[in-house]
VOBA-1610 file (N, C-alpha, C; in pm, whole numbers, padded with zeros to 5 digits, always signed):
BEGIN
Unk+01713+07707-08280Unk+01696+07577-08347Unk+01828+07501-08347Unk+01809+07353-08276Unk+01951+07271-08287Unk+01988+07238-08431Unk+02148+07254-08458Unk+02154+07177-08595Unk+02151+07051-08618Unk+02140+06990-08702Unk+02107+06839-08754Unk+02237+06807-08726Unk+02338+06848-08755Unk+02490+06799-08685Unk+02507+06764-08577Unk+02467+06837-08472Unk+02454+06840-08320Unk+02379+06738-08299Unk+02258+06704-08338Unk+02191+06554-08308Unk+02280+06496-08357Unk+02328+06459-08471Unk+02396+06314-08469Unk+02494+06323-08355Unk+02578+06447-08327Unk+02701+06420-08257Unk+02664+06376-08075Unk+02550+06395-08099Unk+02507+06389-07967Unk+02450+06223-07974Unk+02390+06207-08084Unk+02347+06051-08105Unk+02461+05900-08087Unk+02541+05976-08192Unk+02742+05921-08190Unk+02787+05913-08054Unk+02791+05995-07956Unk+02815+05972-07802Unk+02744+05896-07723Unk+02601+05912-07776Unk+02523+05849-07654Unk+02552+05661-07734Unk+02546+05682-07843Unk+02576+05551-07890Unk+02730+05478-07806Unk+02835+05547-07845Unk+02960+05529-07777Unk+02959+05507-07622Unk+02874+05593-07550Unk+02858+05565-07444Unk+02796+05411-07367Unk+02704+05389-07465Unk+02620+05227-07433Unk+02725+05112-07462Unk+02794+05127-07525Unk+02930+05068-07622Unk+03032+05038-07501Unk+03069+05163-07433Unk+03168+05133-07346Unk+03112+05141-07250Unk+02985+05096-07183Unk+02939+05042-07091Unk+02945+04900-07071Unk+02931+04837-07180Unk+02926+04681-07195Unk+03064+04651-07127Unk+03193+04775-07182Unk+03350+04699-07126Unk+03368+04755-06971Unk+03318+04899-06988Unk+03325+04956-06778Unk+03291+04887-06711Unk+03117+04841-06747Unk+03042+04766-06600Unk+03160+04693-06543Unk+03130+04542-06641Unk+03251+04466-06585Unk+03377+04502-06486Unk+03449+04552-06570Unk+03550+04598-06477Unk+03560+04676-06346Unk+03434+04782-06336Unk+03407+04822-06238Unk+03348+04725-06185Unk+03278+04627-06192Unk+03203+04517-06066Unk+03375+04430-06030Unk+03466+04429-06124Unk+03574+04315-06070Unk+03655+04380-05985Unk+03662+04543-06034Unk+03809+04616-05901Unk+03643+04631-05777Unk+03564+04652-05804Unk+03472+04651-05641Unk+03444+04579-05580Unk+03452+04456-05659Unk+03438+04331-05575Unk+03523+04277-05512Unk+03684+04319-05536Unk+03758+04303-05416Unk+03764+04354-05314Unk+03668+04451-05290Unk+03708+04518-05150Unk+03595+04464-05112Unk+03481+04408-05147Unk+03356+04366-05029Unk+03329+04205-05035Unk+03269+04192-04923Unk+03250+04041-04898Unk+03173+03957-04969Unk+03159+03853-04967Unk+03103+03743-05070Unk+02918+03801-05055Unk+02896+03864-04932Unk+02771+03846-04942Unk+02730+03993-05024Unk+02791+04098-05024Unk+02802+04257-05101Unk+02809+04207-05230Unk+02887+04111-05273Unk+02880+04074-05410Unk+02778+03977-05485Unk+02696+03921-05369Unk+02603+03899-05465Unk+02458+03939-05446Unk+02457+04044-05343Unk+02356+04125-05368Unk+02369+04253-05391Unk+02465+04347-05436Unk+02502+04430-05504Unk+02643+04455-05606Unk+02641+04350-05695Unk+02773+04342-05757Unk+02796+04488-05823Unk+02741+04548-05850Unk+02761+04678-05904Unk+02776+04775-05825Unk+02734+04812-05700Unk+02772+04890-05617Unk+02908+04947-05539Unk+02905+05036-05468Unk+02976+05060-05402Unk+03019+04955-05252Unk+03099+04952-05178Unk+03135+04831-05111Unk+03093+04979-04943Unk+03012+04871-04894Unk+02935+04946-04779Unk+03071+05001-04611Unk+03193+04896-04653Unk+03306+04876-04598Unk+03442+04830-04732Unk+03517+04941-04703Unk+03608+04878-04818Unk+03751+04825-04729Unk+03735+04690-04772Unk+03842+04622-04706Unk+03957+04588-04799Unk+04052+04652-04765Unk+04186+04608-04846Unk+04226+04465-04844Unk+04199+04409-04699Unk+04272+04288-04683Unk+04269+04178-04767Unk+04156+04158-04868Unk+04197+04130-04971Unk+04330+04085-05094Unk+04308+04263-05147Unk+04433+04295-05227Unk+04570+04272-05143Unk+04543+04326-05045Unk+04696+04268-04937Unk+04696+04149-04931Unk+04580+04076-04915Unk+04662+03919-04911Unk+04741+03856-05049Unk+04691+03919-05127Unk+04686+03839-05242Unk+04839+03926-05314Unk+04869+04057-05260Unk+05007+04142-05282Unk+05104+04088-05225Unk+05096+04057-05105Unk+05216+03966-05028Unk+05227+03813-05043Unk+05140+03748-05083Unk+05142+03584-05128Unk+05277+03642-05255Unk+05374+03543-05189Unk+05457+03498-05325Unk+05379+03418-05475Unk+05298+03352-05400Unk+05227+03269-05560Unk+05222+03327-05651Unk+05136+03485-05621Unk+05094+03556-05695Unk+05199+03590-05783Unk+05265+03653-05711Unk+05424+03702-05822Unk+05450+03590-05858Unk+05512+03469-05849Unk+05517+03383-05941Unk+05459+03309-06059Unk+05287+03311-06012Unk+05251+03309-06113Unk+05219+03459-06259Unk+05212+03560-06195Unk+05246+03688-06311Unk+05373+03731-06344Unk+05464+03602-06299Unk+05638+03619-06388Unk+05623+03500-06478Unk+05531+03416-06437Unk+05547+03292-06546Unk+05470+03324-06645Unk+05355+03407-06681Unk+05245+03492-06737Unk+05332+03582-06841Unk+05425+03655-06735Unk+05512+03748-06826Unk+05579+03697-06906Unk+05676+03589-06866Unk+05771+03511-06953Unk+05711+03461-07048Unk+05615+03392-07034Unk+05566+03317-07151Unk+05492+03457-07269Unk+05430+03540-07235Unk+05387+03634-07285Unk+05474+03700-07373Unk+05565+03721-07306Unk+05677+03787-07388Unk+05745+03731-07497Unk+05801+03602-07439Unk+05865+03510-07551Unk+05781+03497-07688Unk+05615+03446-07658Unk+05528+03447-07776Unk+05559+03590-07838Unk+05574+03726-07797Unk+05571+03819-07838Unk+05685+03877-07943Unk+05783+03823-07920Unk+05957+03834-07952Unk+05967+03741-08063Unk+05903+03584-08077Unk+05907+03480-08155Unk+05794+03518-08286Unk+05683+03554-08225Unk+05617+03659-08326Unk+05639+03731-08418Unk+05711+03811-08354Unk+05775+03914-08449Unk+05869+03930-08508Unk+05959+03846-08472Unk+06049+03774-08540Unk+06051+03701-08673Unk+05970+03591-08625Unk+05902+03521-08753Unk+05814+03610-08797Unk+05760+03637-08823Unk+05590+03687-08875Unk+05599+03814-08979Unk+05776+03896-08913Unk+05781+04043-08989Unk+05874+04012-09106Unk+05974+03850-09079Unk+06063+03802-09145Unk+05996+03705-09284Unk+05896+03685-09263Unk+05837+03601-09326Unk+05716+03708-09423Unk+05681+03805-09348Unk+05591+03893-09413Unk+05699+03964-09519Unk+05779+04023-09476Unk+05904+04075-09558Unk+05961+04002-09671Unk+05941+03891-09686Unk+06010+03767-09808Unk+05855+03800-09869Unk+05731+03785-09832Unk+05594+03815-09943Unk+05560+03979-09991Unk+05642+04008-09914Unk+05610+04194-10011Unk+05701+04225-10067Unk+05786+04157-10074Unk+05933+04203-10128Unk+05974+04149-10246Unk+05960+04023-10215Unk+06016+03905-10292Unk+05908+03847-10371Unk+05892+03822-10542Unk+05834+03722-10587Unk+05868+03630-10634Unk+05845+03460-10604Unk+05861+03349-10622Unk+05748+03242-10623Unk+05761+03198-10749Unk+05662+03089-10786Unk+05597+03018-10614Unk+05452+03053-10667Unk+05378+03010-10548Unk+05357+03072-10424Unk+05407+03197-10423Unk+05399+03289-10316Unk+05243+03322-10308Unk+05190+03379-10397Unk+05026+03404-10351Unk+04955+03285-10301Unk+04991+03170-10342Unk+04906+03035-10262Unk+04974+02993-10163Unk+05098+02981-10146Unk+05221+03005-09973Unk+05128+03112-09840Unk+05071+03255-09911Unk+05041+03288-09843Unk+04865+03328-09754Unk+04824+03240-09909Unk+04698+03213-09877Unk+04644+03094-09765Unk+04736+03004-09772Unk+04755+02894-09744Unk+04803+02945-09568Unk+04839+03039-09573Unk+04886+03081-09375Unk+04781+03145-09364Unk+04757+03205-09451Unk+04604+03275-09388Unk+04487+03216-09336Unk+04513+03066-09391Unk+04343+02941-09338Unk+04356+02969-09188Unk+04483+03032-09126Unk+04509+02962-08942Unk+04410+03104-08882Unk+04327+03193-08998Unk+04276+03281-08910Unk+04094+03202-08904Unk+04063+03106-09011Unk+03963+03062-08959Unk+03954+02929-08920Unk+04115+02901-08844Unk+04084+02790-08759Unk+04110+02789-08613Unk+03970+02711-08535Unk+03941+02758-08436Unk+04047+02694-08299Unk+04115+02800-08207Unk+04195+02694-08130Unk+04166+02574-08070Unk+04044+02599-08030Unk+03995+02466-07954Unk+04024+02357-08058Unk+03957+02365-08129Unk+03960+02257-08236Unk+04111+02152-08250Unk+04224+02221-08179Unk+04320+02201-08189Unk+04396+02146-08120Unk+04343+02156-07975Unk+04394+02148-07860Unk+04419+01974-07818Unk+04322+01884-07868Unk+04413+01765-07854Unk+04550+01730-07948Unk+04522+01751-08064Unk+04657+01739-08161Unk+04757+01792-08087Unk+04763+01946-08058Unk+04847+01993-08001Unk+04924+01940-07825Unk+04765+01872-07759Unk+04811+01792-07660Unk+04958+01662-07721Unk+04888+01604-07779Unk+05005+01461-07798Unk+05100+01520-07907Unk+05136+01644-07991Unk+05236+01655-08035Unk+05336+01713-07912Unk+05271+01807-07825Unk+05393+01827-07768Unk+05404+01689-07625Unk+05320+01642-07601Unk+05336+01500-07531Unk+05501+01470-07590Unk+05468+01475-07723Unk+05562+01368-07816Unk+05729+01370-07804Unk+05707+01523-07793Unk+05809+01642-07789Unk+05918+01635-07645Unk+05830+01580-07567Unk+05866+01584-07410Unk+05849+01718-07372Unk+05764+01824-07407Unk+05733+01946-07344Unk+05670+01946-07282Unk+05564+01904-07203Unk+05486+01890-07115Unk+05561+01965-06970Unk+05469+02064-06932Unk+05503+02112-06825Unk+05605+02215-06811Unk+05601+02234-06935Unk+05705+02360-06962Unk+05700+02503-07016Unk+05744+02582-06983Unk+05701+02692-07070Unk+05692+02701-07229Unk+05788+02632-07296Unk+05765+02580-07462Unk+05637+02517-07484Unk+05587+02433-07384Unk+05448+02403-07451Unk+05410+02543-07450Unk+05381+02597-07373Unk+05259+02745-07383Unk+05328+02813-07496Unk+05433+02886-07533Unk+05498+03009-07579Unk+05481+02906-07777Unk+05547+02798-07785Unk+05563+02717-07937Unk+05387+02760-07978Unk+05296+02706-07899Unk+05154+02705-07974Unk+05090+02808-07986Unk+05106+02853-07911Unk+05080+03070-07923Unk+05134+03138-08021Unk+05302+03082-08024Unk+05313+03175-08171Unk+05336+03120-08304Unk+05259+02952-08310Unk+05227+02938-08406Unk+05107+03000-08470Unk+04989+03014-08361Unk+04866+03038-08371Unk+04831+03241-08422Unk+04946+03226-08396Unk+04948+03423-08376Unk+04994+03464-08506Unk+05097+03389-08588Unk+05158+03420-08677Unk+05034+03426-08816Unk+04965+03404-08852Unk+04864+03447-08950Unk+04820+03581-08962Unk+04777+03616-08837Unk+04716+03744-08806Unk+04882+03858-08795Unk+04945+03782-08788Unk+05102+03900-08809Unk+05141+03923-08923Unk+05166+03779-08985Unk+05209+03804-09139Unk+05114+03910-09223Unk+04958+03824-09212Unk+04872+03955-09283Unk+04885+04082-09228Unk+04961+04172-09156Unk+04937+04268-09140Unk+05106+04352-09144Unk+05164+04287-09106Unk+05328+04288-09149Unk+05341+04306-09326Unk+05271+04250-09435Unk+05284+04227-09519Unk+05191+04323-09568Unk+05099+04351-09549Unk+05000+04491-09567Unk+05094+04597-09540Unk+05180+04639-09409Unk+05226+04724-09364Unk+05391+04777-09499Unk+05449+04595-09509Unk+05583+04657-09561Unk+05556+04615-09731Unk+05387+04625-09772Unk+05429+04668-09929Unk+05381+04799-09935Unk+05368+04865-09846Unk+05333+05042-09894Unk+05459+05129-09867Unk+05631+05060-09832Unk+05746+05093-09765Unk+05713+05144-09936Unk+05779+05289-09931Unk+05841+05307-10058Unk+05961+05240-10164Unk+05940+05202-10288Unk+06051+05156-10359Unk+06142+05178-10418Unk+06178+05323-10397Unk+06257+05394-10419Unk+06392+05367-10326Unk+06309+05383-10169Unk+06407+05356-10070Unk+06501+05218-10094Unk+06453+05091-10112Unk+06510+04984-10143Unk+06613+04978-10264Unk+06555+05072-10358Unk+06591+05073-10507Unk+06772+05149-10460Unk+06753+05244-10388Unk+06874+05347-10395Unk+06947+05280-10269Unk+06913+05165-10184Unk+06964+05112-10121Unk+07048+04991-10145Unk+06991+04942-10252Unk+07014+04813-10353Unk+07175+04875-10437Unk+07084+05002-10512Unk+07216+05105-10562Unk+07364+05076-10492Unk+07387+05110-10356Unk+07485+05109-10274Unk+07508+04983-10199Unk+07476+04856-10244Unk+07518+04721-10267Unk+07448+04737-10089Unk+07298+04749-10121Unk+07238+04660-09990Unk+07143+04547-10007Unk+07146+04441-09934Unk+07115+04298-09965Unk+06954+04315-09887Unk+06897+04171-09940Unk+06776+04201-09902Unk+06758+04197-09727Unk+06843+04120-09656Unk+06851+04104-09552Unk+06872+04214-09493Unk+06990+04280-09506Unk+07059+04407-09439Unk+06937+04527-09484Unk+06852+04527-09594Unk+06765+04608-09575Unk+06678+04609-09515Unk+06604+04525-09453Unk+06501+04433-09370Unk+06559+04506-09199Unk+06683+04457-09194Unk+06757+04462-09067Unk+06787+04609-09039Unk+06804+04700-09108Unk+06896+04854-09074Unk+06781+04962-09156Unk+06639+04924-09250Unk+06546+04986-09300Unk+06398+04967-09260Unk+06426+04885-09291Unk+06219+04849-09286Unk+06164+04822-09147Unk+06274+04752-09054Unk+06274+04718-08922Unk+06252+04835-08839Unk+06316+04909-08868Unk+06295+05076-08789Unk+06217+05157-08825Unk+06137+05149-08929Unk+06041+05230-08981Unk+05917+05154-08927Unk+05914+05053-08905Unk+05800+04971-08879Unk+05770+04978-08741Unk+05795+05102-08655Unk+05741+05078-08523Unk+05610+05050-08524Unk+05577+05166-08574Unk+05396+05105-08527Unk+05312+04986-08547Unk+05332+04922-08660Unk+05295+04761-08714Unk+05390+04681-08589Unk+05526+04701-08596Unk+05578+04624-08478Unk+05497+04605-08332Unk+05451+04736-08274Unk+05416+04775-08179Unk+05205+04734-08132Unk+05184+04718-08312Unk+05026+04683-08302Unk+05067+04535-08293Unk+05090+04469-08340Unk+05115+04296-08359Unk+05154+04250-08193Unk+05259+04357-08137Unk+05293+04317-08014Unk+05219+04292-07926Unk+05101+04414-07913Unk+04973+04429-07858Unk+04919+04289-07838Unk+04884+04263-07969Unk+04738+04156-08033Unk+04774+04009-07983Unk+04924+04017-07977Unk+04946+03871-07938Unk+04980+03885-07745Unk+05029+03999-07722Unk+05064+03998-07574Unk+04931+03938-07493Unk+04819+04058-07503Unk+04735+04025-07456Unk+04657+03922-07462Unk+04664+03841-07578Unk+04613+03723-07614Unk+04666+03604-07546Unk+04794+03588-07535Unk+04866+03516-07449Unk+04847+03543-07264Unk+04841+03656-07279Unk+04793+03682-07130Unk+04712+03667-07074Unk+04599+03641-07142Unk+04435+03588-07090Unk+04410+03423-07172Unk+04514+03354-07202Unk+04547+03274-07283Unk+04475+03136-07122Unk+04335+03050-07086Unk+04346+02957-07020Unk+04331+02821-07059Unk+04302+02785-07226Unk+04257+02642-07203Unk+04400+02602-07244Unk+04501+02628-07311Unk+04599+02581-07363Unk+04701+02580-07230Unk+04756+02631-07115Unk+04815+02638-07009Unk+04762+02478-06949Unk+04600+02535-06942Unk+04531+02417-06850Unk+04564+02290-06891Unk+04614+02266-07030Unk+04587+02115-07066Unk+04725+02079-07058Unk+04809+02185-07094Unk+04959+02097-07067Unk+05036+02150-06983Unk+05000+02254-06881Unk+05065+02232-06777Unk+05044+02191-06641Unk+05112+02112-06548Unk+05060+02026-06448Unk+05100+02085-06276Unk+05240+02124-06305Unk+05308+02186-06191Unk+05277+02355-06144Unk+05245+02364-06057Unk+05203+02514-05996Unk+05329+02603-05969Unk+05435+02580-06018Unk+05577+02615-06031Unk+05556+02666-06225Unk+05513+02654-06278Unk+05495+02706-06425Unk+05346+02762-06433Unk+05254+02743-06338Unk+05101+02833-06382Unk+05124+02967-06472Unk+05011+02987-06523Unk+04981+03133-06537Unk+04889+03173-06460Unk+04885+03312-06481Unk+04786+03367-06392Unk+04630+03287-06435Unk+04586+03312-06516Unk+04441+03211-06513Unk+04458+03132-06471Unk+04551+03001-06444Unk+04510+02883-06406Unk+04525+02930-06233Unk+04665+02986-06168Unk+04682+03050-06063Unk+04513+03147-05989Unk+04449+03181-06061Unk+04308+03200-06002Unk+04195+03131-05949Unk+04239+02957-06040Unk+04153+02878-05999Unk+04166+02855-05854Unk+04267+02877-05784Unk+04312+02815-05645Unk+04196+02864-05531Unk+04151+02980-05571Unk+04028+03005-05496Unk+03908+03000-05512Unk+03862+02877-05610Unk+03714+02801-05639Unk+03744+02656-05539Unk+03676+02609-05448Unk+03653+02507-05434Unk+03541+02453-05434Unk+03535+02301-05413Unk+03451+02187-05451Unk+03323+02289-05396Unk+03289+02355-05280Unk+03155+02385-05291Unk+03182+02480-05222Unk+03240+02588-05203Unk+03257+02757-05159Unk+03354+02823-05252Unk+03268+02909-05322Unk+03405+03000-05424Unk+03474+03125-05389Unk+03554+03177-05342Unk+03592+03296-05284Unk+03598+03398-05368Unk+03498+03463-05378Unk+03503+03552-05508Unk+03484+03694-05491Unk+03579+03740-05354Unk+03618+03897-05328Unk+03827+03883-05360Unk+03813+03718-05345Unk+03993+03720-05337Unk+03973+03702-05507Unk+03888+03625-05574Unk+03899+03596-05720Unk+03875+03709-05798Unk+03796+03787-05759Unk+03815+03937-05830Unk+03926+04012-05851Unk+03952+04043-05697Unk+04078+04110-05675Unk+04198+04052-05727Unk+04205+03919-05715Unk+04345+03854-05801Unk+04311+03910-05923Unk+04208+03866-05990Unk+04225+03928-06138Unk+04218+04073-06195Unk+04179+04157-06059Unk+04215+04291-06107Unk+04345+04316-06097Unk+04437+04302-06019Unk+04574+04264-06002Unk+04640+04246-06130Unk+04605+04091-06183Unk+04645+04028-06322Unk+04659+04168-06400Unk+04513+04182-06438Unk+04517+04272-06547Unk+04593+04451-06561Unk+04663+04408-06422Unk+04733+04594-06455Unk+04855+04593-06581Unk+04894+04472-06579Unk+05053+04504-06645Unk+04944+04495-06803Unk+04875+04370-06830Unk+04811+04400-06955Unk+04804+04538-06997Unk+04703+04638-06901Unk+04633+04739-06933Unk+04751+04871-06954Unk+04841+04849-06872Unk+05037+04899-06887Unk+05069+04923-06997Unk+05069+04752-07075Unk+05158+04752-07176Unk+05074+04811-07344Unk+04906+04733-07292Unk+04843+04850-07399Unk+04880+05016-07449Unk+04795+05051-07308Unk+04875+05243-07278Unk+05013+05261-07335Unk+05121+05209-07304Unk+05234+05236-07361Unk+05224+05255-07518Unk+05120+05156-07566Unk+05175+05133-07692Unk+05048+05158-07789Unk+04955+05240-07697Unk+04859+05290-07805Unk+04867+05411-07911Unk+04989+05461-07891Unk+04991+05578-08011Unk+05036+05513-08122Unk+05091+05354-08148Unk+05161+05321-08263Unk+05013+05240-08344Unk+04932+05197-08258Unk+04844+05076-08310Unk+04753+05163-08407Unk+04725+05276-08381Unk+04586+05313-08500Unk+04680+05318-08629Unk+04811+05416-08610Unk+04903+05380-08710Unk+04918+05240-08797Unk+04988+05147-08723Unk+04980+05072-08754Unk+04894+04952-08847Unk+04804+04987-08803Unk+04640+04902-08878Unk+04602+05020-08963Unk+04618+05171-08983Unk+04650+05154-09102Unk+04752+05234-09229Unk+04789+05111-09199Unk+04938+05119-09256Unk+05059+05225-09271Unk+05082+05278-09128Unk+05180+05376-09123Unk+05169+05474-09169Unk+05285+05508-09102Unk+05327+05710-09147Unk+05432+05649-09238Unk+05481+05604-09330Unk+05582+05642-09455Unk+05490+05688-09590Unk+05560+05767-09611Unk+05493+05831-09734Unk+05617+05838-09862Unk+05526+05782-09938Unk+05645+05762-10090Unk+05659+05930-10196
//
């Protein structure tokens, strides 16, 4: 006789299994669809490729574009990532630390930017940075990303550094340490994993980041990779063994920088290894 345990655990998998089918298919139809021809892909997008042709991925490995556009992808990615965390752990750190008249409505008040929608935003944000003279630059992309990012950092930066023990601060304070220098030489180094989940949430976000690129940038000398993909849709033939393959390409360094940094994120979300 099976135990009643064994069904669920077997129920729990097959469930998990349908779950991460929804994210495999995909990806398996986008790395297979670079190796077969326009006509393999649209009468067997899920299959195996009857001829697997590299020439593809080789064209699209040796085009300089490509690398240029996944260094301008990186740069901008990164910078949002660095400006992020910067602000977001500096600013979360003054609300768990520090109380001052109006801090719970200061920080309620950053929290509205998690139910407001980007689109919604995207002309304002067109003619402020018009205004700015950023247009066409990497500051348009990297300024509106990590304004937009910083809500979802602070709340979780600020979750993360009020469970820091207070003892530590207290006996640090003791030996004439300031709130800054504790921030900078304590809490900063204990906080890998919150550092390391936030890094995540905004990298990748920025990296698959297309209507905000599209609207303010003009020159193919600053693309990102999304807009850099459009180059192989035209007016009425879409090339979509090179448009796959470019974007399986795209997505290795994403899927890189996840892996690297998945032992800190479950940590992180929730709320670390320090123990008081």
């Amino acid at each position: 006789m099976i135990r009643p345990n064994v069904w669920r655990n077997v129920a729990r998998l097959a469930l998990l299994l349908v779950v991460a089918s929804f994210v495999l298919a995909p990806l398996w139809a986008t790395v297979m669809g670079g190796f077969k021809t326009n006509a393999e892909i649209r009468t067997s997008a899920f299959g195996m490729p009857d001829a697997w042709n590299f020439e593809f991925y080789g064209a699209i490995v040796t085009d300089p574009t490509f690398w240029r556009y996944l260094g301008n992808s990186m740069l901008i990615s990164s910078a949002a990532v660095v400006l992020t965390l910067i602000v977001g752990s500096a600013a979360a750190y003054v609300f768990a630390q520090i109380r001052f008249f109006g801090s719970d409505f200061l920080f309620s008040y950053l929290l509205l930017g998690l139910m407001f929608p980007f689109a919604t935003a995207i002309l304002p944000l067109f003619i402020k940075i018009r205004d700015m003279g950023l247009l066409d630059t990497y500051w348009a992309v990297i300024l509106p990303q990590t304004a937009f990012g910083l809500s979802l950092a602070i709340l979780l930066f600020r979750t993360f550094f009020a469970q820091l023990p207070k003892e530590l601060f207290e006996a640090a304070y003791i030996d004439g340490c300031g709130y800054v220098r504790f921030f900078i030489m304590f809490t900063l180094p204990l906080s890998t994993p919150i550092l390391a989940t936030v890094g995540v949430f905004v990298f990748v976000q920025s990296w698959n980041n297309f209507l905000l690129p599209l609207v303010v940038l003009n020159s193919r000398e600053v693309f990102t990779w999304p807009l850099g993909m459009m180059q192989y849709r035209g007016e009425y033939v879409t090339q979509w063994n090179q448009t796959l393959a470019f974007v399986t390409l795209s997505l290795v360094p994403a899927v890189i920088f996840f892996l690297a940094a998945q032992k800190y994120i479950v940590a992180g979300l929730t709320g670390g290894a320090v123990k008081g």
